[in-house]
N, C-alpha and C positions, 0 to 999 in steps of 0.2 A: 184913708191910707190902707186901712186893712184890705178894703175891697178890690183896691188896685193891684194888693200883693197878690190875692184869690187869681183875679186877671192874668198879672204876667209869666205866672209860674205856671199854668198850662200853656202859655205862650212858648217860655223859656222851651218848654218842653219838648213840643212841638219842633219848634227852631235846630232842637239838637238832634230828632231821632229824622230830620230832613237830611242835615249834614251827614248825618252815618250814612244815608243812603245815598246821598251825590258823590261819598269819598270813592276817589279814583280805585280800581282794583292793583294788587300788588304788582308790581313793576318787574319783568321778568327781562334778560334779554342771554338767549340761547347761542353758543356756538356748537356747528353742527360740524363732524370731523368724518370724513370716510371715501368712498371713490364711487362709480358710478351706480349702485346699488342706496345710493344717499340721492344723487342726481338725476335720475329720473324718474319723471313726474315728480320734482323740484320738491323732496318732503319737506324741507326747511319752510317753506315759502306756503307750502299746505297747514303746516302749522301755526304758522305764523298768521294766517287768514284764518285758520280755526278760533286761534287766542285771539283774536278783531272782532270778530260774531257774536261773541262770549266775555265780550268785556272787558279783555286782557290786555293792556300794553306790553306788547311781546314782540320783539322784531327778531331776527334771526339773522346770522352768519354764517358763513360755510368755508373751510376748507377739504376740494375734495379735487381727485382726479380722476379719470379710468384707471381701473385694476390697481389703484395704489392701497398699498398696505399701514396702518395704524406703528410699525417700525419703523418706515420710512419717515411718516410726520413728526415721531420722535429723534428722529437721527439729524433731520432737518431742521429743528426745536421751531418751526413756524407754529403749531400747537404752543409752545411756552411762550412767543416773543406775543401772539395774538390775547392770550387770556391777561397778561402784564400790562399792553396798554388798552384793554377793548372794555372793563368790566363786564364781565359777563355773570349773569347769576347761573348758569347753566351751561356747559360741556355733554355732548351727546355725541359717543364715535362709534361709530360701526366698522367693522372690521369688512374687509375681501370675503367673500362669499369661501367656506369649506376651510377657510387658514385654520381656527380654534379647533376643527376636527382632523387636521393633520390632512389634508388632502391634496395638499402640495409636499408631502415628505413632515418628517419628524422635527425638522427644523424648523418647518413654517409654523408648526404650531408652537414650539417652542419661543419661537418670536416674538408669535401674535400674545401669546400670555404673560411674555415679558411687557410689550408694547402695554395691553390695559395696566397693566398696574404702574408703568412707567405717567402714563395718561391722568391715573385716577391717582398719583400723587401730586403731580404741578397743577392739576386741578384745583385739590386741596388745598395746596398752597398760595393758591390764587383766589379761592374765597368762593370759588367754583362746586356746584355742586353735581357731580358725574352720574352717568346711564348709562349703560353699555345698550345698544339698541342691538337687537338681535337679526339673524339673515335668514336663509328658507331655503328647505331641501324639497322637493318634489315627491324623491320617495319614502313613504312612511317609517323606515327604520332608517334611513340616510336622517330623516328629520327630529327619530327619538335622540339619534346618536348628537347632533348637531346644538340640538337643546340642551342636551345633558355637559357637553362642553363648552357651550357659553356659559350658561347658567356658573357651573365650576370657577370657570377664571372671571367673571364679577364675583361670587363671594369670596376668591381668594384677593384679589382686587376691595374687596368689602364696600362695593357700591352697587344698585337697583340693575337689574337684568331687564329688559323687554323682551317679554318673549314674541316671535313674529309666525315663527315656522308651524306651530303646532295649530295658531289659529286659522293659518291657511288652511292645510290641511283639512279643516273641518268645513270650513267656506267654499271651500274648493269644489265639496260635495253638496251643500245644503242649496249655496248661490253660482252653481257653473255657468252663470248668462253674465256674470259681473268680467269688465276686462282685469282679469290678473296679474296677465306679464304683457309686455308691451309686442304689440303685435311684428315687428320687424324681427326678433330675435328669438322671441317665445320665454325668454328668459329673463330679462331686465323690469321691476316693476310698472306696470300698467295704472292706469289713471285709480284702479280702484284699491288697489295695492299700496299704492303712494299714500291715498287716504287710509287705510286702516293701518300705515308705518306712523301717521301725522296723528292720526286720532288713540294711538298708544302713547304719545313721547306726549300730546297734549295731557294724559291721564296721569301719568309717571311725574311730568312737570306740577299738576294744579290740585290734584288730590281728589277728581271729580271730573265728569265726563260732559262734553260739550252740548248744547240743547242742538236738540233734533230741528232741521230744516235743510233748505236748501243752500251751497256756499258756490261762493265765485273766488276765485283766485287767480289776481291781475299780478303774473308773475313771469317769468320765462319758463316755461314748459319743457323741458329738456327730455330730448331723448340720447339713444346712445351715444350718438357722433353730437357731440355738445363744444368744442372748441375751450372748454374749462382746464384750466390746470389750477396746481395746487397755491393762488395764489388766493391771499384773505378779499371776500366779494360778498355784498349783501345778497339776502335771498332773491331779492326782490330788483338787483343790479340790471340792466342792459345786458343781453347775451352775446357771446361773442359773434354768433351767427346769426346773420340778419332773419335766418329761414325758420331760426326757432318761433313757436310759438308763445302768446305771451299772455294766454287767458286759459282758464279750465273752467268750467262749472259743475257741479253736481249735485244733481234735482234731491230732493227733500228723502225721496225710498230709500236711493241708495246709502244717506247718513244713518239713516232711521237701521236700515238693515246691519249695518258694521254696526253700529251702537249697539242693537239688539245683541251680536256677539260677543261683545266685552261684557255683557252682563254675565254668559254662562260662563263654565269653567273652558279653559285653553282646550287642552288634550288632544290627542292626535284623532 
């Protein structure tokens, strides 16, 4: 009897430190809130293929339009009625590009900074945990400026800031052969841009940064003219225009290279 007990208690043992490693990874599921600065190069859908790679049961949602602003999705409470029946563990909104630095007039900002903390309470209250994802100025004081007023209304908001703008800027200069903005407009994020917005919200969401390789993302591809309104749509949904494209890939350097960035510091 004794020998047998010797036997099954490294067995037992065994058996248990198997199970810790087969258990499923933590169950995440993201709503993405914003307008075409969210929607092309489909970041929801990037991330959500990053969190697949990496082990994550992570699907993604999106409310977004062109030029629509984080007031408007509050005025419209589609934000409130989607986080009430959707569970979501995650709300991620990005504002209109320049609103939080007043770039549409003193009202727009005034808005936008009502709008996150309008956001980051039905969040809350929804069991939701919020990110303000941040947007990207070009020129380097437009971009100190723009950082300095996101950053602001998430802590006043008192929820996690992404920042975006500053690590362009550095990328900008180190990796000028990566595409950044999307070639039709020179402005709207480009395929490597979409990843380095996916591969922040994946770090901000998991606590830890994706392994290095190659990814594919069987998603609709959106660019500007996207046929999207602000109705609630998975990442990964049918687009509305048959001419969108519905796959991206990118090779192993290019992850390795954006990863390599999130290691140093942001800065302009």
């Amino acid at each position: 009897m004794k020998a047998l007990r010797l036997f099954a208690l490294p067995l037992l043992l065994t058996l248990l430190s198997c199970g810790a490693i087969d258990q499923p990874r933590l169950y995440t599921k993201v709503l993405f809130v914003g307008n075409s600065l969210t929607y092309v190069g489909n970041v929801p859908a990037v991330y959500s293929a990053l969190a697949q790679a990496n082990g994550h049961d992570s699907p993604s949602d999106m409310i977004v339009r062109a030029g629509a602003t984080l007031s408007q999705r509050v005025g419209d409470g589609s934000v409130a009625r989607a986080l009430e029946e959707g569970s979501y563990t995650h709300l991620v909104v990005q504002e209109r590009g320049g609103d939080l630095m007043c770039s549409f007039g003193a009202g727009s900002c005034t808005q936008a900074r009502e709008a996150v903390l309008a956001l980051a309470d039905v969040g809350r209250r929804n069991g939701a945990v919020v990110l303000l994802l941040g947007t990207y100025q070009s020129d380097p004081s437009a971009s100190r400026q723009l950082i300095e007023s996101e950053s602001e209304a998430a802590r006043n908001a008192g929820i996690p800031y992404i920042e975006v703008s500053g690590r362009l800027q550095r990328l900008r200069g180190t990796a000028p052969e990566l595409s950044w903005f999307f070639a039709a407009d020179d402005f709207h994020p480009g395929r490597d841009l979409a990843l380095l917005n996916a591969l922040l919200v994946y770090h901000a969401i998991h606590g830890e940064l994706p392994q290095p390789g190659p990814l594919t993302v069987k998603a609709p591809i959106y660019g500007s003219t996207s046929g999207l309104d602000e109705t609630l749509r998975n990442s990964d949904a049918p687009p509305p225009l048959e001419t969108t494209p519905i796959e991206v890939r990118y090779d192993s350097a290019v992850v390795e290279k954006l990863l390599d960035s999130l290691v140093a510091p942001s800065g302009d």
